[in-house]
C-alpha positions in Angstrom: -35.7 -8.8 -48.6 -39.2 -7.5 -48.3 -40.4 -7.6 -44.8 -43.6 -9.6 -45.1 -41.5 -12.5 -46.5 -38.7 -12.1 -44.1 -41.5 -12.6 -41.5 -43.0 -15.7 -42.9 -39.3 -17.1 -42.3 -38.4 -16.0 -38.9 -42.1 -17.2 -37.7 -40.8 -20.9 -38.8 -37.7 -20.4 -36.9 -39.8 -19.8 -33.6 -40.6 -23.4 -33.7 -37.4 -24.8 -33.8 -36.1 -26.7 -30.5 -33.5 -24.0 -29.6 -34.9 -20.8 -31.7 -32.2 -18.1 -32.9 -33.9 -15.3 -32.3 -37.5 -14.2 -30.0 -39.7 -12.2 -30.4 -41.0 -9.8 -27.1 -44.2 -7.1 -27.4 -43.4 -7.8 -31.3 -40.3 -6.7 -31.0 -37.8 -9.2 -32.6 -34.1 -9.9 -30.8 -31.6 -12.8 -31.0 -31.8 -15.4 -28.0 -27.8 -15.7 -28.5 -26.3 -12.9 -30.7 -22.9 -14.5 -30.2 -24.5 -18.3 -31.0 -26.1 -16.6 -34.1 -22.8 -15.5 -35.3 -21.0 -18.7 -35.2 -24.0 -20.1 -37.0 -23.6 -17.1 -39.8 -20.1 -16.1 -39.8 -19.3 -18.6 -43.1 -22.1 -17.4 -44.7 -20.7 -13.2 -44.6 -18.6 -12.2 -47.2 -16.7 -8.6 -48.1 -20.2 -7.2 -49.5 -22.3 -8.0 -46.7 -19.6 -6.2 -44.3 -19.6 -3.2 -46.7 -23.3 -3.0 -47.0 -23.0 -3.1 -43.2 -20.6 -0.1 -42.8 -22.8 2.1 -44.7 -26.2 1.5 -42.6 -23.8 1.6 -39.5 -22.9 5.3 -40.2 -25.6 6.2 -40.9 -27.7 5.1 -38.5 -25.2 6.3 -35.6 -24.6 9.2 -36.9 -28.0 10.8 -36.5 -28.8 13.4 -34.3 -31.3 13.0 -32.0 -34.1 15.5 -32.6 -34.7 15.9 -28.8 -31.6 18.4 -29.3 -34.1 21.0 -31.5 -35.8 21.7 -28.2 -35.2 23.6 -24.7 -33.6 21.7 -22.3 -36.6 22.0 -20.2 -38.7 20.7 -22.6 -36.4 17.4 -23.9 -38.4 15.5 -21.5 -41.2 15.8 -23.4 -39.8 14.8 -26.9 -41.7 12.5 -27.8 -45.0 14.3 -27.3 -43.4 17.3 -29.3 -42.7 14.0 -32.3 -38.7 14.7 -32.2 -38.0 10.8 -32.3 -34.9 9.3 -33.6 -35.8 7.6 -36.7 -33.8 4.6 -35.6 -34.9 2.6 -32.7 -32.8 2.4 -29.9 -32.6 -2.0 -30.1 -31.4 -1.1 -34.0 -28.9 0.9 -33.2 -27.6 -1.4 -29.8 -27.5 -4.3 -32.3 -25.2 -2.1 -34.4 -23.3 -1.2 -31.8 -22.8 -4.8 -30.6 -22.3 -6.5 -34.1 -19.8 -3.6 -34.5 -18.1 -5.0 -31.2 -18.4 -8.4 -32.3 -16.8 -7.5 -35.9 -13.9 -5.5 -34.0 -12.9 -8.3 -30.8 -14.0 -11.6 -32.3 -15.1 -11.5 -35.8 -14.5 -15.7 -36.4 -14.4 -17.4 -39.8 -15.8 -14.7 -42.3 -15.6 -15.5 -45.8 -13.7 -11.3 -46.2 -10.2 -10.4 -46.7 -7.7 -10.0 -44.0 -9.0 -7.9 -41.4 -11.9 -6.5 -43.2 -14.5 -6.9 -40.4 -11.7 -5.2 -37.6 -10.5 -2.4 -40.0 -14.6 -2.0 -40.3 -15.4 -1.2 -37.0 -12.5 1.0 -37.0 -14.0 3.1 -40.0 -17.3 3.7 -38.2 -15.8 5.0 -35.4 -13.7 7.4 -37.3 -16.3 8.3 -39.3 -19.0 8.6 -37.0 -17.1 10.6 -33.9 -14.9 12.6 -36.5 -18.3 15.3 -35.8 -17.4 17.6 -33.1 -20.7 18.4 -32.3 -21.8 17.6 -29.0 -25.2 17.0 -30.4 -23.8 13.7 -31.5 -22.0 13.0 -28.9 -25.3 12.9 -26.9 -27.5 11.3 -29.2 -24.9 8.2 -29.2 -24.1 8.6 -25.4 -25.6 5.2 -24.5 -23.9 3.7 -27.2 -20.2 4.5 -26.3 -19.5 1.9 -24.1 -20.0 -0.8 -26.3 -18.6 1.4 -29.4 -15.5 1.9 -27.6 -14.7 -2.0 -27.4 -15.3 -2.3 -30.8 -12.1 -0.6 -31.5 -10.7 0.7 -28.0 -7.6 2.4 -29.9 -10.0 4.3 -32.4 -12.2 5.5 -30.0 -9.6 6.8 -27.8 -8.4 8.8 -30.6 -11.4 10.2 -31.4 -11.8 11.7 -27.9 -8.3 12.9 -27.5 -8.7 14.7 -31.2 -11.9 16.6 -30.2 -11.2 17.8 -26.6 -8.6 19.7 -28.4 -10.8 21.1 -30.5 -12.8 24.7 -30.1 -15.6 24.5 -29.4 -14.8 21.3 -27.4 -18.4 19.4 -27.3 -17.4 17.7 -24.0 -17.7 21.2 -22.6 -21.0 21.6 -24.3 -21.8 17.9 -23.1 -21.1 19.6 -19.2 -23.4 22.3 -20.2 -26.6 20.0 -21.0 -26.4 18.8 -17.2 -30.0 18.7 -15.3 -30.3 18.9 -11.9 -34.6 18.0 -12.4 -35.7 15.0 -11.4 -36.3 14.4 -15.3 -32.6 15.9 -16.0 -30.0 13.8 -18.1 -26.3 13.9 -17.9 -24.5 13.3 -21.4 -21.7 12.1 -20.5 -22.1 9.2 -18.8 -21.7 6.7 -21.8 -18.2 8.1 -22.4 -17.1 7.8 -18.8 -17.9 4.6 -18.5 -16.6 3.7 -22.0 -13.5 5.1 -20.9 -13.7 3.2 -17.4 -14.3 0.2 -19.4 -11.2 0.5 -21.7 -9.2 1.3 -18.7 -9.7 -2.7 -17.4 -6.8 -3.3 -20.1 -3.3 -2.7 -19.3 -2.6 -1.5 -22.7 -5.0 1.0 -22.8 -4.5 2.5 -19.0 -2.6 5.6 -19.2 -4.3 6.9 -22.4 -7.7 6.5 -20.5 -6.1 8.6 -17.3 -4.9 11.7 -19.4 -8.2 11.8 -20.9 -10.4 11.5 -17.9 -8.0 14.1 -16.0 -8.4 16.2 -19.4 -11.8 15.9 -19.1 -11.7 16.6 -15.0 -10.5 19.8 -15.9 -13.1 20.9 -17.8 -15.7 19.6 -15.5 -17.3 22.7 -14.3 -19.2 20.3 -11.4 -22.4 19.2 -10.8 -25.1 16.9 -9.0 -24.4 13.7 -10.7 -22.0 11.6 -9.2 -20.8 10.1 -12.6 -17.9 12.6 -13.2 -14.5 12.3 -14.4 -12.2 12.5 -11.5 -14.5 9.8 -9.4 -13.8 7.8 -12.7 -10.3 8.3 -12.1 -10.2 8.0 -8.4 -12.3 4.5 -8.8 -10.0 3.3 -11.6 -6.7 3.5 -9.3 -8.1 2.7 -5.6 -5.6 0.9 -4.0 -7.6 -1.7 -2.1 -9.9 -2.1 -5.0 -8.1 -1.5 -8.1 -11.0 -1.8 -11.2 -7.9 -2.4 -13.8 -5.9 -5.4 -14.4 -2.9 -3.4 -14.8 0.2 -4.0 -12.6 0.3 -1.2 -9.6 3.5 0.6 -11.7 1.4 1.2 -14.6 -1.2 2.7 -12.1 1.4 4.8 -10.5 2.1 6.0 -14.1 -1.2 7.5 -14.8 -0.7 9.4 -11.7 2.7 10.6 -13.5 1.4 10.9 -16.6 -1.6 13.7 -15.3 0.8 15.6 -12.7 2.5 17.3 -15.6 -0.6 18.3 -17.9 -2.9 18.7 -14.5 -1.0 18.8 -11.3 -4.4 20.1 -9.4 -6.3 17.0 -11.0 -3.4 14.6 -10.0 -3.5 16.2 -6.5 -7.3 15.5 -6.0 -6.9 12.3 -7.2 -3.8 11.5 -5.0 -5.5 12.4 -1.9 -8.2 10.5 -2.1 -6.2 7.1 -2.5 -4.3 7.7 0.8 -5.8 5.4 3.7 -9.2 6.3 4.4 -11.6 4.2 6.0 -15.1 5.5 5.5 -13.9 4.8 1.5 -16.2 2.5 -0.2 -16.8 1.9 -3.9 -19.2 0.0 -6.0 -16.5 -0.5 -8.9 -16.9 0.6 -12.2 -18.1 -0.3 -15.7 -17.1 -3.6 -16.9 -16.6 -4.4 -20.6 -18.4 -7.3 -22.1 -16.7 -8.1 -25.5 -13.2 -6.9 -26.1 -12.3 -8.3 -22.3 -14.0 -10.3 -19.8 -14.8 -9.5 -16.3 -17.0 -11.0 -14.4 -20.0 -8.8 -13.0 -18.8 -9.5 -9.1 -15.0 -9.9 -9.7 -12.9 -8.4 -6.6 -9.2 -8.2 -6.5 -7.0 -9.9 -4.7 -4.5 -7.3 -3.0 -2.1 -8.4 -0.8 -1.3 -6.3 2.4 2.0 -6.0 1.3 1.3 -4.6 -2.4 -1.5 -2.4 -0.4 1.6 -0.7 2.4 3.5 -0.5 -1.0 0.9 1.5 -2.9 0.0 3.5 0.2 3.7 4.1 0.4 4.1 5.3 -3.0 1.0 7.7 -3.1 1.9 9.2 0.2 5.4 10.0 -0.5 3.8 11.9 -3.8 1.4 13.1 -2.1 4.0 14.9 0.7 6.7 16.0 -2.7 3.6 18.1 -4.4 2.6 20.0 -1.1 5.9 21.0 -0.7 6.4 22.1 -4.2 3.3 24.3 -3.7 2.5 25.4 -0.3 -1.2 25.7 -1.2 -1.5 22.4 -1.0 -0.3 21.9 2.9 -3.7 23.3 4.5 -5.4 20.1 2.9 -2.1 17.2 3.3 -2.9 18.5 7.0 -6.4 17.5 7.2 -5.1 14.2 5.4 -2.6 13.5 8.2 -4.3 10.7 9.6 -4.5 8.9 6.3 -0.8 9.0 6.4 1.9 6.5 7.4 4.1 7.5 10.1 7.1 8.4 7.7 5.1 10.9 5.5 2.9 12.1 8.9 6.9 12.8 10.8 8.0 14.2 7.4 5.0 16.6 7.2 4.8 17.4 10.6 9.3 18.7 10.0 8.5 20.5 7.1 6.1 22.7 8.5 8.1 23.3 11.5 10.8 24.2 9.4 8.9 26.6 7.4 8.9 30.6 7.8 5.1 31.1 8.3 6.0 35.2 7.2 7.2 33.7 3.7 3.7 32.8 2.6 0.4 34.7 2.0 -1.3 35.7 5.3 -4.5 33.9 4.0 -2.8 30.4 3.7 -1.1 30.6 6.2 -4.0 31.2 8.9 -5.5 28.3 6.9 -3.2 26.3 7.3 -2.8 26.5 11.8 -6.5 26.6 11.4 -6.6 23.0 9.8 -3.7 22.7 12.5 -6.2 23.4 15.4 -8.9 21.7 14.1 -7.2 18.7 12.9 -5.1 18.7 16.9 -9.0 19.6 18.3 -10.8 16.4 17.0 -7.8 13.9 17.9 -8.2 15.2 21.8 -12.0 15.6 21.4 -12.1 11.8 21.0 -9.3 10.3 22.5 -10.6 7.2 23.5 -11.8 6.5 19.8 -9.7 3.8 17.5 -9.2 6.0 15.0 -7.7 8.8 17.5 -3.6 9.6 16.9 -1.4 8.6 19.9 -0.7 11.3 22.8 2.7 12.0 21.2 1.3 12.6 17.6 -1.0 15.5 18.6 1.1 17.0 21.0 3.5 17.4 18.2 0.6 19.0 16.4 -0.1 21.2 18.7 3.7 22.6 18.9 4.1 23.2 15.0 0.7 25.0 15.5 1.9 27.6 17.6 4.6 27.9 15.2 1.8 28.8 12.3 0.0 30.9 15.5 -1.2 34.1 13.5 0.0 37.4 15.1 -3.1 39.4 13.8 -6.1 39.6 15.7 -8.6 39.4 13.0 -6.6 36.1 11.9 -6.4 34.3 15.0 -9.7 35.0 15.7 -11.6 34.4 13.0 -12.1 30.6 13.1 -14.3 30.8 16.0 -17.1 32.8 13.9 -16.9 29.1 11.6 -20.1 28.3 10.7 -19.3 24.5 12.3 -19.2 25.3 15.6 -19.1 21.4 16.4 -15.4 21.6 15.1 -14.7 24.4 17.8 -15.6 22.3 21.0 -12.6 21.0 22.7 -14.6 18.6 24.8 -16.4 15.2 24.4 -19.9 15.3 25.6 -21.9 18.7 27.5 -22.3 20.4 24.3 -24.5 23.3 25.5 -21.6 23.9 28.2 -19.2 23.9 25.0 -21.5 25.9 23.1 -21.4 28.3 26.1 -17.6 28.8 26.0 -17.5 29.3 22.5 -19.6 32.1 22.7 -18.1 34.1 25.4 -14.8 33.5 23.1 -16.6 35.3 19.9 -17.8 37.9 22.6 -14.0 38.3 24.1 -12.7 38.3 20.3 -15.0 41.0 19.2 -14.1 43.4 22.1 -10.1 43.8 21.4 
C-alpha cells in the first residue's frame, strides 16, 4: 500500500473512541498489539504469514554496521552513518508479532500450525549464522525471540557453541569496560533466564548457561552466565516454576560436562545471609509472571534444599581435594551434619598425601576461618565454643612443618584477617609485626 494513502487511513483511526494504534514524535505504535490481533487475526491468511516470514528474515538478519568499526569508535556510529537500515521499533514489532504467532496465534484463517511452524523458521533461519556479528546486532531482540519458539532457540545456541569459531566467545571478546562500553550478551542470558521460568525447558537452559560459564573469560558486568545460573536455582528465591528435583537436576546435569561450574554454583546456594537477589528476566508472552512475583518457600522445602546442596557440596570436595580449602571457608553456611562430616574428613586425611601448596591453604583457611569465629564471639553469626575448638584441633593436624609455609600467611596482604583480638587494632597491628620480624629471622 503506498504510504501516503496508508496515512490518510490511520489519521481517521486516531479519532476513534478507543484508537488501535498512536502515534508519539511521529513515530506510529499500537495502543494494544495483543487487542489489535484479536481484531485482525480473521482477516490473516497463509499469504500474509508467508509474506511475513520473508520481511522477518530479512530484516533480523542484518548486521549491524556499527560492527565495520573499532570497538572504541562503536560509540560513535551514528556520527560515522553505520545505521541499521531497520529501525529498532520495526524490528521489536517483528520480534513481538513473531512471539505472538509462536504462543498465541488465535483464529487465523492459515493451515494447521502455519503461524507456530513460522516462527520456528525465522529462528532457524535467522540464528543458523554463526557469526557473532549477528548475534550482537539482534542481542536486544533475543529475549522476546526466544519465546517465540523456546525449543528452537535453544537449539540454535546449543548448535553454535559447538561450533569453531564459537561467536559466544567472540560475543565475550566485544566486552567494554568504558563508560560508553556494551556487553553482547546480555539479550541471550536473559533469553535464556526467561525460558528457564518453564519447567520443561529447565535443564536444557542450565547446560547451556554452565557451557557458556565456561567460556566466560570474566569481566566488569555483572550480567554473566554463572550469576544467571546461581539466580535461576537460589533456594530461598527460586526464579523458575520448576519443582526443587528438577532444580537439583540441572545441578546434576552440569557436574558431569563442568564439575568446576557446578561447584561454583553449588557453593553459592548453601546458607548465606548477606545473599540478596533482584530476580531475573521475566517472560512476557509464552508464560506469565508477574513483574513482583516472590515465591512461596516453605522452611521445610528450604532445610530440604539446603540439605541436598550441602551434602553435594561435601561428596565433590572429597572427590577432589582442591576443593576443601574453599568448603572450609564455606563451613558456616553449613548444617551441622555436613559441618561434623567435613570437620572428620579432614581429620582423617594424611596432610603428606597432597601437594604442599594445598595443603598450607587449606590450615590457612583453617586459621583464618577458627581466627574470625573467636575474633567475634559475641556476634550472632559466631559458631559455638565447641565448633571452633574443634577447628582449631584438625588445624594443627594440617600445621605445615616448613618454615616458609607456616609462616607465610602473616605477610597476607589483609592483615585485618591476622588479628586475633576484637577492638585495639594498633596493639594488634603491633603484634603482627614483631611476628613477620620473628618469622623472617629463623
Amino acid at each position: 500500500m503506498d504510504y501516503n494513502f496508508w496515512l490518510s487511513h490511520i489519521r481517521e483511526a486516531l479519532q476513534a473512541e478507543a484508537p488501535l494504534a498512536c502515534i508519539k514524535e511521529g513515530k506510529w505504535s499500537p495502543a494494544d498489539r495483543r487487542q489489535l490481533w484479536k481484531i485482525t487475526e480473521t482477516r490473516t491468511y497463509d499469504a500474509h504469514i508467508e509474506k511475513f516470514k520473508s520481511i522477518a528474515v530479512k530484516v533480523l538478519s542484518e548486521i549491524d554496521p556499527q560492527f565495520e568499526l573499532d570497538p572504541n569508535e562503536r560509540y560513535a556510529a551514528d556520527i560515522h552513518g553505520k545505521r541499521p537500515k531497520y529501525s529498532s521499533i520495526l524490528r521489536n514489532g517483528i520480534v513481538e508479532t513473531l512471539a505472538i504467532l509462536g504462543t498465541n496465534p488465535g483464529k487465523l484463517n492459515c493451515s494447521k500450525h502455519h503461524a507456530e511452524s513460522t516462527s520456528l523458521l525465522v529462528i532457524r533461519e535467522v540464528l543458523s549464522n554463526p557469526d557473532w556479528k549477528l548475534w550482537a546486532s539482534i542481542n536486544d531482540l533475543l529475549p522476546v525471540l526466544a519465546e517465540s519458539s523456546p525449543g528452537e532457540f535453544l537449539s540454535a545456541v546449543e548448535k553454535v557453541l559447538g561450533n569453531d569459531p564459537c561467536p559466544f566467545a567472540e560475543l565475550f571478546k566485544q566486552e567494554d569496560t568504558g563508560v560508553l562500553g556494551r556487553n553482547y550478551l546480555t539479550g541471550a542470558l536473559w533469553a535464556l533466564e526467561g525460558l528457564a521460568w518453564n519447567p520443561e525447558y529447565l535443564v536444557r537452559v542450565a547446560v547451556v548457561l554452565a557451557e557458556l560459564a565456561s567460556i566466560d573469560p570474566g569481566g566488569n558486568w555483572a550480567n554473566r552466565p554463572i550469576n544467571s545460573l546461581k539466580t535461576i536455582l537460589l533456594p530461598w528465591f527460586p526464579q523458575t516454576f520448576a519443582e526443587f528435583d528438577k532444580r537439583y537436576a540441572c545441578i546434576a546435569a552440569i557436574r558431569g560436562e563442568h564439575p568446576d561450574v557446578a561447584w561454583e554454583v553449588l557453593i553459592s546456594l548453601l546458607p548465606n545471609q548477606h545473599q540478596t537477589s533482584s530476580g531475573s528476566h521475566k517472560p512476557k508472552f509464552f508464560m506469565s509472571v508477574h513483574h513482583d512475583w516472590r515465591p512461596e518457600v516453605p522452611r521445610t522445602d528450604y532445610t530440604e534444599q539446603v540439605n541436598v546442596y550441602s551434602d553435594y557440596a561435601v561428596q565433590m570436595a572429597k572427590d577432589e581435594p582442591g576443593r576443601l580449602a574453599l568448603l572450609v571457608d564455606n563451613l558456616d553456611n553449613l548444617p551441622p551434619p555436613y559441618f561434623n562430616e567435613v570437620i572428620e574428613h579432614l581429620a582423617s586425611m594424611d596432610p603428606s598425601s597432597v601437594d604442599p601448596e594445598l595443603s598450607q591453604s587449606i590450615w590457612q583457611e583453617l586459621v583464618k576461618f577458627s581466627t574470625k569465629h573467636r575474633r567475634h564471639s559475641d556476634a550472632d553469626w559466631a559458631l559455638p565454643e565447641e565448633q571452633i575448638i574443634k577447628i582449631e584441633e584438625v588445624s594443627t593436624v594440617w600445621k605445615p612443618s616448613d618454615p616458609v609455609f607456616l609462616h607465610r600467611r602473616l605477610f597476607s596482604d589483609h592483615a585485618f584477617d591476622l588479628y586475633e583480638e576484637a577492638g585495639n587494632w594498633q596493639e594488634q597491628q603491633r603484634v603482627l609485626e614483631e611476628k613477620r620480624q620473628e618469622a623472617l629471622s629463623l
